[in-house]
LONU-302064 format. One line per field, with one value per residue (C-alpha): residue in one letter; x negated, y, z. Coordinates in pm, whole numbers, plus 50000, padded with zeros to 5 digits. Layout:
r <- a; ... .
east <- X; ... .
north <- Y; ... .
up <- Z; ... .
This chain:
r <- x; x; x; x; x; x; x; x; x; x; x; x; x; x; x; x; x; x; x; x; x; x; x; x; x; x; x; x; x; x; x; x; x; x; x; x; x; x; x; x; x; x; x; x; x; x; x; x; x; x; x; x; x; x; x; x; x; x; x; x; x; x; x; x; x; x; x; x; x; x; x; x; x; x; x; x; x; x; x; x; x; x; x; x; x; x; x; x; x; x; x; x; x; x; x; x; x; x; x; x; x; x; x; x; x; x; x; x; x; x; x; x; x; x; x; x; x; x; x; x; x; x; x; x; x; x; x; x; x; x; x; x; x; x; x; x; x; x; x; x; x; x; x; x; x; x; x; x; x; x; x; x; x; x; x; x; x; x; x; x; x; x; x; x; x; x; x; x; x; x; x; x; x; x; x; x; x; x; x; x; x; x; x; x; x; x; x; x; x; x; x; x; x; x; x; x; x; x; x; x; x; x; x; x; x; x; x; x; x; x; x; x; x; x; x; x; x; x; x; x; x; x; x; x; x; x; x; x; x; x; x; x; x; x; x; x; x; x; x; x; x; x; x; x; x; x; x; x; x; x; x; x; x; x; x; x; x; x; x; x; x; x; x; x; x; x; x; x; x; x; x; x; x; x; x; x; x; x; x; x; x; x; x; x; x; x; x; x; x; x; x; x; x; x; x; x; x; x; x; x; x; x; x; x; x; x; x; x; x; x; x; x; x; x; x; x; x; x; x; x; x; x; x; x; x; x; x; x; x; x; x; x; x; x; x; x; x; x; x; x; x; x; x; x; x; x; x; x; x; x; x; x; x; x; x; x; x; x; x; x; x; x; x; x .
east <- 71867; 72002; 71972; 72255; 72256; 72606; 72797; 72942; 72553; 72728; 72717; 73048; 73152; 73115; 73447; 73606; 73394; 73571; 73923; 73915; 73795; 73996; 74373; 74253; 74241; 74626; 74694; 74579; 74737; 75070; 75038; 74922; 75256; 75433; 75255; 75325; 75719; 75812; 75554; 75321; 75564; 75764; 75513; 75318; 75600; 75668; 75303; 75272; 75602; 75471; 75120; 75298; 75380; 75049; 74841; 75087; 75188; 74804; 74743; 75002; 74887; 74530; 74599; 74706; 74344; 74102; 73990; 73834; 73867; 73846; 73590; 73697; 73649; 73874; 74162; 74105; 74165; 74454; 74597; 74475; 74620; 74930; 74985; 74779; 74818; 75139; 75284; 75199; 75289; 75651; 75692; 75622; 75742; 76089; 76117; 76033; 76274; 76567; 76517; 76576; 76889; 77026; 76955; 77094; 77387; 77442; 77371; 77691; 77577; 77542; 77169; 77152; 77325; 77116; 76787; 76800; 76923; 76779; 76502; 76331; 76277; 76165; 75963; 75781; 75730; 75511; 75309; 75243; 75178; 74910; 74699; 74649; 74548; 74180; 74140; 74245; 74080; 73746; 73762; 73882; 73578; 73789; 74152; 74146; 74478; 74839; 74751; 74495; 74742; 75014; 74739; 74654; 75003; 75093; 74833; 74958; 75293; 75193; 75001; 75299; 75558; 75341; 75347; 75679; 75836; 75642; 75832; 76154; 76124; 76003; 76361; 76514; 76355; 76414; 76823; 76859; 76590; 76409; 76755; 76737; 76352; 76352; 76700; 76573; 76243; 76455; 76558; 76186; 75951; 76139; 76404; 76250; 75916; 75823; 76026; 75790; 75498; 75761; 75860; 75495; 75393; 75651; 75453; 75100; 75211; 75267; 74944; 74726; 74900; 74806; 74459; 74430; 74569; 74516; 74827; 75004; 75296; 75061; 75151; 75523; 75467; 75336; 75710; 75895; 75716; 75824; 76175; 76164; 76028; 76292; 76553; 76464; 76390; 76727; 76936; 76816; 76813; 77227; 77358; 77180; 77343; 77683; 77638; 77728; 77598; 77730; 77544; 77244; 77271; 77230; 76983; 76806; 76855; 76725; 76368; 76344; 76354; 76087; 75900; 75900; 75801; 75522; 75367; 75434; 75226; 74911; 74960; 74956; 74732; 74475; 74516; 74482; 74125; 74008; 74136; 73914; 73619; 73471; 73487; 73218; 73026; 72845; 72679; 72450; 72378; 72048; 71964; 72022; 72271; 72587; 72588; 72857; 72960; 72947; 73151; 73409; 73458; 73465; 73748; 74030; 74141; 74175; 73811; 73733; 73856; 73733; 73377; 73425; 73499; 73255; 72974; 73083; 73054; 72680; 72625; 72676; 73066; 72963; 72715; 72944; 73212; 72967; 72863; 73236; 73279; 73000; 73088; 73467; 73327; 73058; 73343; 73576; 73282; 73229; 73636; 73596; 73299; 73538; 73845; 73661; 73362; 73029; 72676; 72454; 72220; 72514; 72651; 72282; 72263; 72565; 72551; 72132; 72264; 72541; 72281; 72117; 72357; 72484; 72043; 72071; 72360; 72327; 72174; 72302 .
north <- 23274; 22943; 22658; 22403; 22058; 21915; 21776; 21481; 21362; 21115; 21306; 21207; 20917; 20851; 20697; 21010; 21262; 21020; 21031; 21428; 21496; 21261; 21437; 21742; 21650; 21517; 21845; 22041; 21792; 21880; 22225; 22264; 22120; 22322; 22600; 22496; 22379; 22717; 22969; 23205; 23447; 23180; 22979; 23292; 23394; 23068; 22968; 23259; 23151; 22853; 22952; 23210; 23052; 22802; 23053; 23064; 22661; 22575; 22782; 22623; 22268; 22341; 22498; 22148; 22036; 22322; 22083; 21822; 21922; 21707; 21738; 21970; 21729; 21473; 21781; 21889; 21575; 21491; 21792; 21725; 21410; 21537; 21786; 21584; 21155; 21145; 21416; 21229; 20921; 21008; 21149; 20825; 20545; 20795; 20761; 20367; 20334; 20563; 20374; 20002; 20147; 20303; 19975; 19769; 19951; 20137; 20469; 20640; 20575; 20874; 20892; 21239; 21175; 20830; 20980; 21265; 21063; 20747; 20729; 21027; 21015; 20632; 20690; 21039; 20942; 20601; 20788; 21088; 20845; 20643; 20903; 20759; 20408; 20481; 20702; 20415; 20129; 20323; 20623; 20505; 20685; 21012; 20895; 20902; 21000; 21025; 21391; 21283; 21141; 21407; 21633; 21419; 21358; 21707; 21815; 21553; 21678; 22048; 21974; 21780; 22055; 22322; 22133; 22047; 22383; 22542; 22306; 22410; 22756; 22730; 22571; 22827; 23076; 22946; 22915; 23235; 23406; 23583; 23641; 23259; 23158; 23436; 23302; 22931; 23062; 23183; 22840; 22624; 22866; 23080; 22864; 22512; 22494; 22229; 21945; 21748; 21771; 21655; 21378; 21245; 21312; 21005; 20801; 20939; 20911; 20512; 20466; 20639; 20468; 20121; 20240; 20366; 20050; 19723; 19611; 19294; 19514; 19780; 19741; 19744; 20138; 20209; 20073; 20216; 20548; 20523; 20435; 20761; 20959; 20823; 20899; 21280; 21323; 21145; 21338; 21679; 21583; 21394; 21757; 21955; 21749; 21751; 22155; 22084; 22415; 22261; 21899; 22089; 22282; 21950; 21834; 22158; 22109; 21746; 21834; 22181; 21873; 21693; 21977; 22005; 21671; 21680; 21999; 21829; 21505; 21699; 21919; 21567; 21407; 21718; 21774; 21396; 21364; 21672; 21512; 21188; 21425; 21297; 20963; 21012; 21322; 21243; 20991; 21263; 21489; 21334; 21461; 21820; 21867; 21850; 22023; 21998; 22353; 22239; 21893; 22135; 22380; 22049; 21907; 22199; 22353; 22715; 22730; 22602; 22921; 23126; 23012; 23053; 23430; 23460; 23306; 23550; 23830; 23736; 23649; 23297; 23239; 22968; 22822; 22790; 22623; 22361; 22268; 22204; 22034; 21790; 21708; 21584; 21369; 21201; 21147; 21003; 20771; 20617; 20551; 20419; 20154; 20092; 20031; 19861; 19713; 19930; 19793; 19957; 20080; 20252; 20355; 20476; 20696; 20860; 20963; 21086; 21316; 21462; 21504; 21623; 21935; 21999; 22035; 22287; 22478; 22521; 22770; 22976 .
up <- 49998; 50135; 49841; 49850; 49716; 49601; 49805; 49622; 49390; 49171; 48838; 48662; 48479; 48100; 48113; 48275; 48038; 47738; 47879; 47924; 47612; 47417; 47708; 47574; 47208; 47271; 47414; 47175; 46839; 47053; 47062; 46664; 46623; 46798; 46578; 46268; 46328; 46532; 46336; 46529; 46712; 46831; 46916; 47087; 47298; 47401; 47528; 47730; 47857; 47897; 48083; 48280; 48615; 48592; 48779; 49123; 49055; 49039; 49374; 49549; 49484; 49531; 49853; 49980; 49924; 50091; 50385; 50145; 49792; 49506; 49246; 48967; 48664; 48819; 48860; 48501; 48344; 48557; 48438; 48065; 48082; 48159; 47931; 47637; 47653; 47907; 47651; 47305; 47442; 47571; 47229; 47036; 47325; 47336; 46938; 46889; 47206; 47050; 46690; 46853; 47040; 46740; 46550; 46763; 46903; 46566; 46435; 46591; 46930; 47156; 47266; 47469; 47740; 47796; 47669; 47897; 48228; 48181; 47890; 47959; 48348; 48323; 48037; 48173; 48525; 48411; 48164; 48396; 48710; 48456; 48547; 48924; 48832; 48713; 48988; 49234; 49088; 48955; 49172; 49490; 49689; 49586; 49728; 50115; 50183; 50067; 50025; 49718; 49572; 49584; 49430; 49141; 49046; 49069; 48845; 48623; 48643; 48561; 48251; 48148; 48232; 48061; 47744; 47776; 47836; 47548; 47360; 47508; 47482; 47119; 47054; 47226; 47043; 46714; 46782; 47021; 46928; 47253; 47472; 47495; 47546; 47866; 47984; 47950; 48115; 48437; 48503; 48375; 48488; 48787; 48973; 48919; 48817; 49020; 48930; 48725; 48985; 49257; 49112; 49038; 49376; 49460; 49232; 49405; 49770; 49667; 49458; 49739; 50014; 49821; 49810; 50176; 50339; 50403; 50546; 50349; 50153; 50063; 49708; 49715; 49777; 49409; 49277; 49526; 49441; 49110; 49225; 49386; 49091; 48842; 49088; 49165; 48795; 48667; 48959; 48792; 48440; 48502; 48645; 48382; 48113; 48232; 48300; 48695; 48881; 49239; 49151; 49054; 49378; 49554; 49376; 49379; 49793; 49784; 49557; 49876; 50121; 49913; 49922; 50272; 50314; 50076; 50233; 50588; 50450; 50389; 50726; 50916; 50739; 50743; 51138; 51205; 51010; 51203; 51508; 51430; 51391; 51751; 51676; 51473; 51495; 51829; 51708; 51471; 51773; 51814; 51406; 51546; 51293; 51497; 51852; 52108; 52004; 51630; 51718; 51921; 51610; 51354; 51556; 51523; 51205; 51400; 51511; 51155; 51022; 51318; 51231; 50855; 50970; 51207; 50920; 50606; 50858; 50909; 50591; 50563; 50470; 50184; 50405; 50640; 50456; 50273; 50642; 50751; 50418; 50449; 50802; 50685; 50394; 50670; 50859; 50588; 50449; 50824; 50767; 50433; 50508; 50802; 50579; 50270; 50352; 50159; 50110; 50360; 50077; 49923; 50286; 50358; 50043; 50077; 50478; 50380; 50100; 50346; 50638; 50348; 50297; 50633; 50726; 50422; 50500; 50920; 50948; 51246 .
């Protein structure tokens, strides 16, 4: 039996450990709510509505990240957050917000229209993006690409749009009774269940490029990311209000396209680090750890999944796979001390606890 040390030894944060627990607890106060107002069959009908399409959504985002996933902890509280702080917030920033309108403009102003298209998709897409900035600023070891940051904000997004929808379909319920939870469902959960993690990934495509760059206008990317996510979101949320089927059809078009680019983002990004692997890799060949034929598989994503194939048929898929993921995060902390400077006793401990795992784990 091969034993493997972790690949990432930093045991996690207090802080994070805090903010999960305390997402979670806003998550569940939500929910209870939601109990209580719609009673249980409501309620139970429109969870499982709710929960439904999280298994497929979560395996589509997560496929994004196989070559260098992120640690597990850091996806669950993105995804906590979401559905728990981003979700209890909204609810309280969107009723003090409403209240000083209706003061000041006077109670017979019409707030749905300018709640739904304006309010909501500035107010949603700043709480669910909060998620990114303790990640950047206290984190930053775990964003090294624009594709970290699309898969952050999308997890941020789903929590959110679980909540959310459970909420929807619980009003559905209680005015159309189950005809109108499934038909609402058909649209939510079926035809666009990815809005909410789209338009975050705007806001995490800016945040990550900010923390992946050092070039002079690196932060102008985190508002124009935001731009982008109140756009998408207030797009959608104008033709659903004013019932336009051909607008939505545009807009549906437009979030496709962003989903395109999106999945093209992490393709680049994922075939240029594997690219970079030589740069370097050779450098370890005198450990014994990285052979030419090792360096050759390391540098293309085919022969990456040749070998993994190759390994689980001998025994040794996992092996295997922790080797090929220990290599990448060498790589990627070379690039980081490059890009950001790193004491070498920090540098030092990090590259000896991946040699560390890749001496574990070769074992063919």
């Amino acid at each position: 039996m091969i034993h493997r040390p972790p690949v990432l030894p930093p045991r996690p944060a207090i802080g994070l450990i805090v903010a999960l627990v305390l997402s979670s607890l806003c998550m569940a106060l939500v929910l209870a709510g939601l109990l209580l107002s719609g009673g249980t069959v409501g309620f139970g009908l429109s969870l499982l509505l709710g929960v439904a399409p999280l298994p497929v959504l979560l395996a589509a985002v997560l496929a994004l990240d196989r070559l260098e996933p992120e640690p597990r902890l850091n996806l669950i509280y993105a995804f906590a957050w979401g559905g728990g702080v981003a979700v209890v917030l909204t609810l309280l920033v969107h009723g003090v917000s409403e209240g000083l309108i209706q003061n000041a403009a006077g109670p017979e102003v019409a707030l749905d229209g300018l709640s739904a298209i304006v309010m909501a998709p500035v107010i949603e897409e700043a709480l669910k993006g909060l998620v990114l900035l303790p990640l950047m600023l206290r984190h930053r070891r775990e964003v090294h690409g624009l594709t970290d940051g699309i898969i952050y904000a999308s997890m941020s997004g789903l929590g959110f749009a679980a909540v959310e929808n459970v909420g929807y379909y619980l009003t559905a319920y209680t005015e159309n009774g189950t005809e109108g939870a499934f038909g609402l469902f058909i649209v939510r959960g079926i035809i666009a269940p990815l809005g909410h993690p789209i338009y975050t990934s705007m806001i995490g495509i800016g945040v990550a490029y900010a923390a992946t760059r050092r070039t002079p206008m690196r932060w102008a990317a985190i508002p124009l990311g935001y731009l982008a996510a109140i756009l998408l979101h207030g797009a959608w949320n104008a033709m659903a209000t004013l019932g336009s089927l051909p607008g939505l059809a545009v807009v549906y078009g437009v979030l496709l396209l962003a989903i395109v680019g999106l999945v093209t983002v992490t393709v680049r990004e994922r075939r240029a680090l594997v690219a970079r692997m030589g740069r370097h890799l050779p450098g370890y060949q005198g450990t014994g750890l990285v052979s030419p034929q090792d360096q050759a598989m390391l540098g293309s994503l085919p022969a990456r999944r040749r070998a993994r194939v190759w390994a689980k048929g001998k025994g040794y898929g996992r092996a295997m796979a922790d080797y090929q993921q220990a290599a990448t995060e060498l790589v990627m902390l070379h690039e980081r001390a490059d890009r950001e400077g790193m004491p070498v006793t920090v540098f030092t401990a990090e590259r000896d606890a991946l040699l560390g795992v890749m001496a574990a784990t070769r074992c063919w």
